[in-house]
VONU-304083 format. One record per residue (C-alpha): residue number from 1; chain; x, y, z. Coordinates in steps of 0.5 Angstrom, whole numbers, m for minus. Each point is the difference from the previous one (the first is absolute). Layout:
<pts>
+-----+------+-------+-------+-------+
: pos : unit :    c1 :    c2 :    c3 :
+-----+------+-------+-------+-------+
: NUM :    A :     X :     Y :     Z :
...
+-----+------+-------+-------+-------+
</pts>
This chain:
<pts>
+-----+------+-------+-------+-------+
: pos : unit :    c1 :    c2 :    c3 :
+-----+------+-------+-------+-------+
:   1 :    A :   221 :   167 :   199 :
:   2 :    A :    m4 :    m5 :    m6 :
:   3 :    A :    m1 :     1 :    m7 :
:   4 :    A :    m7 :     2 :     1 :
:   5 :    A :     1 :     4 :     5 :
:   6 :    A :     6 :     5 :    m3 :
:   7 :    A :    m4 :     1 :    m6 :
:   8 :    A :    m5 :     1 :     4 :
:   9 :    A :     3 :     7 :     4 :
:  10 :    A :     4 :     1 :    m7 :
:  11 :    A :    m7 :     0 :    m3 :
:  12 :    A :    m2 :     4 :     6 :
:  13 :    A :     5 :     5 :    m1 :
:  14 :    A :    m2 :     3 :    m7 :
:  15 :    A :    m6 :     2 :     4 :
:  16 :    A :     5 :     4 :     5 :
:  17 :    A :     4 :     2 :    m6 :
:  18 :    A :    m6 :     4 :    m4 :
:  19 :    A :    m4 :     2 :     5 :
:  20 :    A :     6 :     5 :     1 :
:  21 :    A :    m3 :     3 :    m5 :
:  22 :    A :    m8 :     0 :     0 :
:  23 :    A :     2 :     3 :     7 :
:  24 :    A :     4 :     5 :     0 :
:  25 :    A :    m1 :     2 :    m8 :
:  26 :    A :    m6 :    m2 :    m2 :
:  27 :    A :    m5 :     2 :     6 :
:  28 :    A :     5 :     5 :     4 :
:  29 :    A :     5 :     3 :    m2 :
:  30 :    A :    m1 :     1 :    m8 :
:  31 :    A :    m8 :     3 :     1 :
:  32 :    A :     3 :     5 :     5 :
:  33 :    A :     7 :     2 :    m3 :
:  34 :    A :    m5 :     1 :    m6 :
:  35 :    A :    m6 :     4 :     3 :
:  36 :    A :     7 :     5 :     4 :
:  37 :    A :     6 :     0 :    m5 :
:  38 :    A :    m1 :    m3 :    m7 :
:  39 :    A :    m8 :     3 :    m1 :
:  40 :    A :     2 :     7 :     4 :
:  41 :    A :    m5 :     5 :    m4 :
:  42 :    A :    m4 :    m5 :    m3 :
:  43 :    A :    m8 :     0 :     3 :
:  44 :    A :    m1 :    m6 :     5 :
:  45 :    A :    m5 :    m2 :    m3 :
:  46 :    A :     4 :    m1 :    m7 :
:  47 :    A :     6 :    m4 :     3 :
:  48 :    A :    m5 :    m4 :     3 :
:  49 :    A :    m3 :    m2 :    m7 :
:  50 :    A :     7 :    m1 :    m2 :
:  51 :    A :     2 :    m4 :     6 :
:  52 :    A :    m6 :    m5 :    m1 :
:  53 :    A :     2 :     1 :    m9 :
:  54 :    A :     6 :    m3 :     0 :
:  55 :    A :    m2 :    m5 :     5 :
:  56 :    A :    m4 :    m3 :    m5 :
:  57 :    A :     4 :     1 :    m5 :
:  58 :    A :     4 :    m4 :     4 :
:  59 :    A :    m4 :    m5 :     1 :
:  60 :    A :    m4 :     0 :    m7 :
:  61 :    A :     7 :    m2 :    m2 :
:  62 :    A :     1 :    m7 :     5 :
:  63 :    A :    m8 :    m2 :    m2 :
:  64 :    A :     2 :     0 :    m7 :
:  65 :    A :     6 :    m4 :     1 :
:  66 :    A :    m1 :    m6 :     6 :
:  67 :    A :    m4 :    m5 :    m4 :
:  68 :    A :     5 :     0 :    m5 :
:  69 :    A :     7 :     1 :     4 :
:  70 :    A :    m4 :    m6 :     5 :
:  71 :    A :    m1 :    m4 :    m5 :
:  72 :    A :     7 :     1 :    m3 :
:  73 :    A :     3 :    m1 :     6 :
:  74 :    A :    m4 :    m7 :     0 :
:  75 :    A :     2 :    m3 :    m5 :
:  76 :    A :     8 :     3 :     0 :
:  77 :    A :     1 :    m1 :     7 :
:  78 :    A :     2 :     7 :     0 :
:  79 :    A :    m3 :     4 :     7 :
:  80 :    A :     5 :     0 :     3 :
:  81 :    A :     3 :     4 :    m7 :
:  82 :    A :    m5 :     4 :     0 :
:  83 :    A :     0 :     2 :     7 :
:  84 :    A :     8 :     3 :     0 :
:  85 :    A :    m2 :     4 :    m7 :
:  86 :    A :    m6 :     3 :     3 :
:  87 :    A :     3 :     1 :     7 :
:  88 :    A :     7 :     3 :    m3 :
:  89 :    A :    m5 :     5 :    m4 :
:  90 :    A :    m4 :     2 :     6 :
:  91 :    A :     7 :     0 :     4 :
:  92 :    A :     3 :     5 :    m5 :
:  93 :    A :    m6 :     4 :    m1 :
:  94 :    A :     0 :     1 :     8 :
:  95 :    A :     6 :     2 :     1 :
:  96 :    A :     0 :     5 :    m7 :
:  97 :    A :    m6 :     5 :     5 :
:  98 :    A :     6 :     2 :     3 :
:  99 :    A :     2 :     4 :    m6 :
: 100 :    A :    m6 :     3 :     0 :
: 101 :    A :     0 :     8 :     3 :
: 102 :    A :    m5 :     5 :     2 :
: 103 :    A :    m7 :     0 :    m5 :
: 104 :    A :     3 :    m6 :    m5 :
: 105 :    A :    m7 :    m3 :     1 :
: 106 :    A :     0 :    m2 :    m8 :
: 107 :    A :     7 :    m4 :     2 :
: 108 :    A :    m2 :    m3 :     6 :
: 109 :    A :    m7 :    m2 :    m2 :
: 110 :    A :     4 :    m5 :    m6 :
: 111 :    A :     4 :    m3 :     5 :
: 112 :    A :    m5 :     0 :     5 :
: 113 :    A :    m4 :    m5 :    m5 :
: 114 :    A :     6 :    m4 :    m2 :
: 115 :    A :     2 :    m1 :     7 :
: 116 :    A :    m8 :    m3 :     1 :
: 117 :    A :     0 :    m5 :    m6 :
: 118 :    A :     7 :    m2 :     3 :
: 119 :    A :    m4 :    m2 :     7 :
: 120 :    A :    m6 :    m2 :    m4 :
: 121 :    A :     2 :    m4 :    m5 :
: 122 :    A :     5 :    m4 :     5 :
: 123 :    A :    m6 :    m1 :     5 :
: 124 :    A :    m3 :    m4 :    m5 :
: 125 :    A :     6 :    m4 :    m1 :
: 126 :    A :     2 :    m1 :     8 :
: 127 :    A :    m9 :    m3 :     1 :
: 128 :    A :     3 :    m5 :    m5 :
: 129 :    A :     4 :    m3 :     3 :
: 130 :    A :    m5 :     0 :     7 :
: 131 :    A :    m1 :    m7 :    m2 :
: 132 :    A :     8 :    m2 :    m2 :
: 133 :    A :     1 :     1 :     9 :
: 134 :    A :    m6 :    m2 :     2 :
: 135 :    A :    m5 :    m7 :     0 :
: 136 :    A :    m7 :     2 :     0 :
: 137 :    A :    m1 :    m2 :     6 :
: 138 :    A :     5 :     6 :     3 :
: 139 :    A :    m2 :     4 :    m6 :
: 140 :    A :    m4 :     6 :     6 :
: 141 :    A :     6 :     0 :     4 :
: 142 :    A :     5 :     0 :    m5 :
: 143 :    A :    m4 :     6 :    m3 :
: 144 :    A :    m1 :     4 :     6 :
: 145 :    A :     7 :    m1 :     2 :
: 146 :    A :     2 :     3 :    m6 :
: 147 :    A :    m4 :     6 :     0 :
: 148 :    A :     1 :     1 :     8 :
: 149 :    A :     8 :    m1 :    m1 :
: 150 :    A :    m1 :     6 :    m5 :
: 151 :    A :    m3 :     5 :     4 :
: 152 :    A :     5 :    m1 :     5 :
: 153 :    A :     6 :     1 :    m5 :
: 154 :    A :    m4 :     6 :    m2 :
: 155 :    A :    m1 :     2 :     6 :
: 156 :    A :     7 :     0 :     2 :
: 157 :    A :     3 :     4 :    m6 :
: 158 :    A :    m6 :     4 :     1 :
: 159 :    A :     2 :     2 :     7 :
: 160 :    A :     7 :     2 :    m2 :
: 161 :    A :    m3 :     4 :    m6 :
: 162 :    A :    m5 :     4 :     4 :
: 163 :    A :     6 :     1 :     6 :
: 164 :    A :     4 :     3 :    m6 :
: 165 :    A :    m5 :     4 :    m2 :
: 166 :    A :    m2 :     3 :     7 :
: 167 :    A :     7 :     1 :     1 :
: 168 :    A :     4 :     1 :    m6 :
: 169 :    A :     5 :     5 :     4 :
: 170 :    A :     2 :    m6 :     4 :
: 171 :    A :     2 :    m5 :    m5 :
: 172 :    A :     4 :     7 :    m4 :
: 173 :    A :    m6 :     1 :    m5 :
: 174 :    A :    m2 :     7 :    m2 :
: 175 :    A :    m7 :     0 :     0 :
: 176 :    A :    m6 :    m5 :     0 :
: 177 :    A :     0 :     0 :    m7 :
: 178 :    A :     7 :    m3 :    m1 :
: 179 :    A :    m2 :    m6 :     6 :
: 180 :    A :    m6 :    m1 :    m5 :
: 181 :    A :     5 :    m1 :    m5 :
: 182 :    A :     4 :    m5 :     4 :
: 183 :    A :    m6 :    m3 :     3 :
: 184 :    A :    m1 :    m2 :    m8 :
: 185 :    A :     8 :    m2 :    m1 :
: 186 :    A :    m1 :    m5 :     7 :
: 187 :    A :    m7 :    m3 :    m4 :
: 188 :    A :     4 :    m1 :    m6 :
: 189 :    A :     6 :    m4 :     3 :
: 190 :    A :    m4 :    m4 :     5 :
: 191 :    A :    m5 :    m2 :    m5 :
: 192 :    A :     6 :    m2 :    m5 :
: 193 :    A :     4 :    m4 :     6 :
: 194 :    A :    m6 :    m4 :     3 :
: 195 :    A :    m3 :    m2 :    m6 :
: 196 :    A :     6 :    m5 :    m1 :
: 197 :    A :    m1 :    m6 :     5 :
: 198 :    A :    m6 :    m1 :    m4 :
: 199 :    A :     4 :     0 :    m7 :
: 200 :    A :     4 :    m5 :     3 :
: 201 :    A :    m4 :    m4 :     5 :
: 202 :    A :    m7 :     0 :    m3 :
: 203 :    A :    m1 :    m7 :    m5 :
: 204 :    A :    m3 :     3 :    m7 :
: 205 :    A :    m4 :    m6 :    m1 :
: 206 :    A :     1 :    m5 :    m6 :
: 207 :    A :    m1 :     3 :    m8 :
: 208 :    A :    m7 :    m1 :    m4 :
: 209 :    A :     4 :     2 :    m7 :
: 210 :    A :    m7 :     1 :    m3 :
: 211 :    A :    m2 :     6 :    m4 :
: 212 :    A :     0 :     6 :     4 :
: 213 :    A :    m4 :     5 :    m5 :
: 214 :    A :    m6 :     3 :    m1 :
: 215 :    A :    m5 :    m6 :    m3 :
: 216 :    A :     3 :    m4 :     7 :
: 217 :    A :    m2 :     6 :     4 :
: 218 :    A :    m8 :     0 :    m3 :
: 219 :    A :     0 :    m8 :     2 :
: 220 :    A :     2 :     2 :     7 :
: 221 :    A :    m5 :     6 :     1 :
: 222 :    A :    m6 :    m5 :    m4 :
: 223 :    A :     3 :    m5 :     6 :
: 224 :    A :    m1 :     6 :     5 :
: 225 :    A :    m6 :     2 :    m2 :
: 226 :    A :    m4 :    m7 :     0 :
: 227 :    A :     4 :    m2 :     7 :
: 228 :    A :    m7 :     3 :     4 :
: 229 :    A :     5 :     0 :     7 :
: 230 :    A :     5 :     4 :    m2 :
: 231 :    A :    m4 :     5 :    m5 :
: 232 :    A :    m4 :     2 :     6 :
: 233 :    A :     5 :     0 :     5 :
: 234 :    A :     4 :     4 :    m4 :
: 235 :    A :    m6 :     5 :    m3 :
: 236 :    A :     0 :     2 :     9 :
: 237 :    A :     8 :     0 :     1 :
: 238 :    A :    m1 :     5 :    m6 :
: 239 :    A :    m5 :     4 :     3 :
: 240 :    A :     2 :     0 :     7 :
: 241 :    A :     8 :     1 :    m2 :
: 242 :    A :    m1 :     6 :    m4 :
: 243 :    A :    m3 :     3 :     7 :
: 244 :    A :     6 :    m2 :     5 :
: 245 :    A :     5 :     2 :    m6 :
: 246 :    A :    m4 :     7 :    m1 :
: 247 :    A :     0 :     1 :     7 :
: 248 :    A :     7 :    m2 :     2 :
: 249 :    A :     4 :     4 :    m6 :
: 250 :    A :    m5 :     6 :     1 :
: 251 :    A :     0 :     0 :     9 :
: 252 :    A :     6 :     5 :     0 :
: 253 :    A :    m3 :     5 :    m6 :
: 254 :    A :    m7 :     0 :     4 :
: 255 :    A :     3 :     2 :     5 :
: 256 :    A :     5 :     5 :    m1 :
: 257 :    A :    m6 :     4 :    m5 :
: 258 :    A :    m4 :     0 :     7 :
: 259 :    A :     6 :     5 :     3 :
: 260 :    A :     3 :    m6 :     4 :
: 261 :    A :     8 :     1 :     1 :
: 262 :    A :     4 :    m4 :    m4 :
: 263 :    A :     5 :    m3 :     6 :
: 264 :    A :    m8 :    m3 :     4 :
: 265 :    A :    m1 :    m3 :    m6 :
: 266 :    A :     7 :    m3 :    m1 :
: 267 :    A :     0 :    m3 :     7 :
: 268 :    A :    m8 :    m3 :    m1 :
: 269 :    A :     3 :    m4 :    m6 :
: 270 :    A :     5 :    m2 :     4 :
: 271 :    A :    m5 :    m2 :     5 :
: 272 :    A :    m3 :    m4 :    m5 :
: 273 :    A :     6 :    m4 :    m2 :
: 274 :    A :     1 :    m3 :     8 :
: 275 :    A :    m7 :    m1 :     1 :
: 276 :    A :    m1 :    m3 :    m7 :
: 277 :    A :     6 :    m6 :     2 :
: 278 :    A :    m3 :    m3 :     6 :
: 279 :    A :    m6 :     0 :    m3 :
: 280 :    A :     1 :    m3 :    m7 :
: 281 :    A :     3 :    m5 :     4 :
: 282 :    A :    m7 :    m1 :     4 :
: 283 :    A :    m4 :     0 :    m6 :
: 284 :    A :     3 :    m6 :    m2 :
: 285 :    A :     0 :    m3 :     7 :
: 286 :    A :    m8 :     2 :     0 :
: 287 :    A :     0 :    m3 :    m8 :
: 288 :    A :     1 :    m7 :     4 :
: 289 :    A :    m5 :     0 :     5 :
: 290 :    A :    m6 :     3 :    m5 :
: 291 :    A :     1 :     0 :    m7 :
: 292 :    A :     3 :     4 :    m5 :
: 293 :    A :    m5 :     3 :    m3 :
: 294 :    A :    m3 :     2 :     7 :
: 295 :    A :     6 :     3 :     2 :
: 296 :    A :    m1 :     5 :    m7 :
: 297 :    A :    m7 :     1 :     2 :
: 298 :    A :     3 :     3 :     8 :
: 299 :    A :     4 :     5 :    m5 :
: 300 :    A :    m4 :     1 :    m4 :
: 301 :    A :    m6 :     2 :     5 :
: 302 :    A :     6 :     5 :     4 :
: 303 :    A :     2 :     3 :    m6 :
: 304 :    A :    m7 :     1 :    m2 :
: 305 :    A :    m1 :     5 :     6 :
: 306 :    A :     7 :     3 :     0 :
: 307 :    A :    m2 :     3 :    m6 :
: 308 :    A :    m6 :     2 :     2 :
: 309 :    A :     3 :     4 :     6 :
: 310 :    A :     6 :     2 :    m5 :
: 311 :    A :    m6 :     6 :    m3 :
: 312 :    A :     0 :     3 :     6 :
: 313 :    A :     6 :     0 :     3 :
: 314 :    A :     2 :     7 :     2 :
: 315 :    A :     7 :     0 :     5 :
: 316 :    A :     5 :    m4 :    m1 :
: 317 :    A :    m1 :    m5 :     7 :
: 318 :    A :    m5 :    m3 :    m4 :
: 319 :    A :     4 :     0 :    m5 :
: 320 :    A :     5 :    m5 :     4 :
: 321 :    A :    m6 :    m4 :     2 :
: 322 :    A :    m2 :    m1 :    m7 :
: 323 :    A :     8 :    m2 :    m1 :
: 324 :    A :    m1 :    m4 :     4 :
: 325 :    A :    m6 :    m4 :    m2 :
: 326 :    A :     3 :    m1 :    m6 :
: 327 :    A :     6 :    m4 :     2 :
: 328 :    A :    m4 :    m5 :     4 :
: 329 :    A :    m3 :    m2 :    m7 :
: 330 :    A :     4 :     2 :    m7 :
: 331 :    A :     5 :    m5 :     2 :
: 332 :    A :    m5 :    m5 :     2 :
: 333 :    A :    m4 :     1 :    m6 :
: 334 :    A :     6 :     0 :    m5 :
: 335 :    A :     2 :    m6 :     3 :
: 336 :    A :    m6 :    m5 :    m1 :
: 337 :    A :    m2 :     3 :    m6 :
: 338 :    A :     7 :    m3 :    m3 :
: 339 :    A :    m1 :    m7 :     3 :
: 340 :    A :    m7 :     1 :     0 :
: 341 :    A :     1 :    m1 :    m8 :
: 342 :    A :     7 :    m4 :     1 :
: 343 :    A :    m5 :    m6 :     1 :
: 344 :    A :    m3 :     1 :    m7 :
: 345 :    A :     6 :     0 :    m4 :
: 346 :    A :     1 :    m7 :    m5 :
: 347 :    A :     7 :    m3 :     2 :
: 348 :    A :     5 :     4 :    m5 :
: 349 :    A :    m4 :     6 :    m1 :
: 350 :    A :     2 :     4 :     5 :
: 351 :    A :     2 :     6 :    m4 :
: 352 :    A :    m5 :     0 :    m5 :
: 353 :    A :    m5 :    m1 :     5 :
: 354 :    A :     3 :     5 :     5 :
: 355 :    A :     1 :     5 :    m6 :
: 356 :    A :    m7 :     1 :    m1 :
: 357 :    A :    m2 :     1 :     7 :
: 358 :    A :     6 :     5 :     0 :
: 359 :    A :    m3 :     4 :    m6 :
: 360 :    A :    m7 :     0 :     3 :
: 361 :    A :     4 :     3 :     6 :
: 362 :    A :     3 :     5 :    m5 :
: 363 :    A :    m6 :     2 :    m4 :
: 364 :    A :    m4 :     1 :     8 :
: 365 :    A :     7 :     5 :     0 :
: 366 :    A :    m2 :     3 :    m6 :
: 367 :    A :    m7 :     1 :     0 :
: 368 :    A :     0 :     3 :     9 :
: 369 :    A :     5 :     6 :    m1 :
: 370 :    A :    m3 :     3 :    m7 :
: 371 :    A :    m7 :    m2 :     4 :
: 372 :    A :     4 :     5 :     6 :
: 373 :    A :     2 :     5 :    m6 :
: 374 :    A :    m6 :     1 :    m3 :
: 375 :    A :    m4 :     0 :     7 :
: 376 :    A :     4 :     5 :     3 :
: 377 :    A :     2 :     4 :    m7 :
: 378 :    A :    m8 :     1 :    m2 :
: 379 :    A :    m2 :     1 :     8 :
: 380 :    A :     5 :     3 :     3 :
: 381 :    A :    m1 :    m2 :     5 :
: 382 :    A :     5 :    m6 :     4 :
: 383 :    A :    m3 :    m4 :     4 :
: 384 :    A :    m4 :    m3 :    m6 :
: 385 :    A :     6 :    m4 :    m1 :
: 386 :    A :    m3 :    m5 :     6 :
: 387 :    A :    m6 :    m1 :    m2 :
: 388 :    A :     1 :    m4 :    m7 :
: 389 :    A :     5 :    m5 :     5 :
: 390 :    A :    m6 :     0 :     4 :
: 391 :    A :    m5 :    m3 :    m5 :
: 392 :    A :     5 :    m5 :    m3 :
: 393 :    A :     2 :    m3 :     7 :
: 394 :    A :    m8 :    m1 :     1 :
: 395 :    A :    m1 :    m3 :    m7 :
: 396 :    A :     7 :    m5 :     1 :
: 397 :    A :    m2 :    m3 :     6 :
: 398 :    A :    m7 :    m1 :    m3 :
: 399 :    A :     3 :    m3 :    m6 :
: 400 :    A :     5 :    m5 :     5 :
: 401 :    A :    m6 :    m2 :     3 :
: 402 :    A :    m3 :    m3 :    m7 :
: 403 :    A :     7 :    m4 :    m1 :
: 404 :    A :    m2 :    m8 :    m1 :
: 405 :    A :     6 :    m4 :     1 :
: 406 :    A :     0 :    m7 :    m2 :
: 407 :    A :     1 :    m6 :     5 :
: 408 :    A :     7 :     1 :     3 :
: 409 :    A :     1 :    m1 :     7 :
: 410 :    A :     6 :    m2 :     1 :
: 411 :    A :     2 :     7 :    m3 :
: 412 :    A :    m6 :     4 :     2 :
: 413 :    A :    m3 :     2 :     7 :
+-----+------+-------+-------+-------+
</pts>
């Protein structure tokens, strides 16, 4: 295997690594262990608002930190640091929900926000070095490998999770409450052990050693700001990515407050992995014969419909399918949206660059779920979590197909 090539799959495998967690904690098992065993006696439609609060305080947190720790890790050469700090942070986080009993919300949400900062902070970190692994001519495949290669890590762990929870008295377990718990250890340990080829095989990227403070950081938004095609792609990322984010974090909630039973809903997130590996894979493929930014409008258009058939959703075979139509096109859209951006990237600006495409990310973050909380918290009323989603996936393909780039063809379709 070249050089390019093993830093490539050791890219690839931090996706693999953190995935565990977006799959099993973020969007599965931590909303349902929530709603069933720690929130017991709360009002549903109260965990709700406390679930979508503390994934924006969560995210509130990374949006306020990414530009500054991109561009540190710029100019001090320090992603992969970075990334081992906040890797071990959402590690031992994980692994501390294990210690959490019955009715400890007030415990397991903090651990629950510590562990997100972990995973969003190193997601940041980990597109940063997207283009230490990847010519700009391979950057969509290389990008869409990784997403793809995620979901399947995800899946993986995800299928041995689901079986210790479905069947705890096969694996010696007492209950389903002890699997979760160590479905939560399993994360920890995977996330931590497959982080690693990255720490070591991943090149850092040379030094700037100029100034890392916050007059450096103005220079940086003024340049962003007068960038039109960056400015306007990133205005529709934020729009679009708020909705998808919302959606996925929020699926497994929506689900359970409609009365559908918490092993469909686990086996349909399951569903979603696989189905999200091949696809991921096919939209990078699809990326090469039509385009980057017409392959996001294809996603964009399937989510825009998916939502719209989320508010009438009624039993849980429309639920799968709906699952199903999602996985088709997350991934994809993830995927393109980093290469799509990666293009834009000045030489040595990775992290800095990246790190404001993250914190848009994370602010989207922050304003969906307490958009969802409101929402539901003044209506009562759950399916109005659909709607806002609707709307911004509507409005995000209108403000991409307003993005100029400027002549560039060797790198653009």
């Amino acid at each position: 295997m070249t050089g390019r090539r093993r830093s490539q799959w050791a890219w690839a495998l931090a996706s693999w690594a953190n995935h565990a967690y977006a799959t099993t904690v973020l969007v599965a098992f931590f909303p349902i262990f929530l709603d069933k065993y720690w929130a017991r006696g709360l009002p549903g439609t109260t965990s709700t608002a406390y679930l979508a609060a503390a994934n924006g305080v969560a995210s509130a947190l990374v949006m306020m930190a990414a530009p500054w720790l991109g561009a540190l890790a710029d100019r001090r050469g320090w992603k992969k640091r970075l990334l081992a700090a906040f890797t071990a942070l959402g590690v031992c986080a994980t692994a501390a929900l294990t210690l959490v009993g019955e009715s400890g919300w007030a415990w397991a949400l903090p651990l629950f926000c510590l562990s997100s900062i972990g995973f969003f902070a190193g997601y940041s970190l980990i597109d940063a070095l997207l283009l230490q692994v990847a010519g700009r001519d391979s950057v969509d495949r290389v990008s869409a490998f990784g997403f793809a290669i995620g979901y399947l890590g995800g899946g993986l762990i995800f299928t041995l999770d689901v079986l210790l929870v479905l069947h705890p008295h096969g694996f010696g377990l007492a209950d389903k409450a002890a699997a979760m718990k160590v479905a939560f250890l399993s994360v920890a340990l995977w996330w931590a052990a497959f982080t690693l080829p990255l720490l070591r095989y991943v090149p850092e990227g040379p030094r700037t050693l100029e100034p890392a403070g916050w007059r450096e950081l103005s220079a940086t938004i003024r340049r962003l700001a007068g960038d039109a095609p960056v400015r306007n792609f990133l205005i529709a990322y934020w729009i679009y990515i708020d909705a998808l984010g919302t959606l996925q974090q929020m699926a497994a909630d929506f689900g359970a407050k409609l009365g559908f039973p918490g092993d469909a809903l686990i086996q349909a997130l399951l569903l979603v992995q696989f189905v999200s590996f091949p696809a991921a894979l096919a939209f990078g493929a699809l990326a090469g014969r039509i385009g980057t930014r017409r392959g996001l409008y294809l996603g964009l258009i399937v989510l825009i419909g998916v939502s719209l058939w989320s508010y009438f959703m009624e039993n849980v075979g429309q639920f799968y399918r709906l699952a199903v139509l999602v996985a088709l096109v997350q991934g994809g859209v993830q995927s393109l949206s980093r290469s799509y951006f990666a293009r834009l990237v000045p030489a040595g600006k990775a992290g800095e660059y990246f790190g404001f495409y993250n914190f848009l990310g994370k602010f989207a973050a922050v304003i969906g779920p307490f958009v969802v909380a409101t929402a539901v918290l003044l209506s009562g009323n759950q399916r109005l979590v659909i709607v806002p989603l609707a709307v911004s996936f509507m409005v995000g393909l209108w403000l991409l197909s307003r993005v100029r780039l400027p002549a560039a063809p060797a790198l653009e379709r």
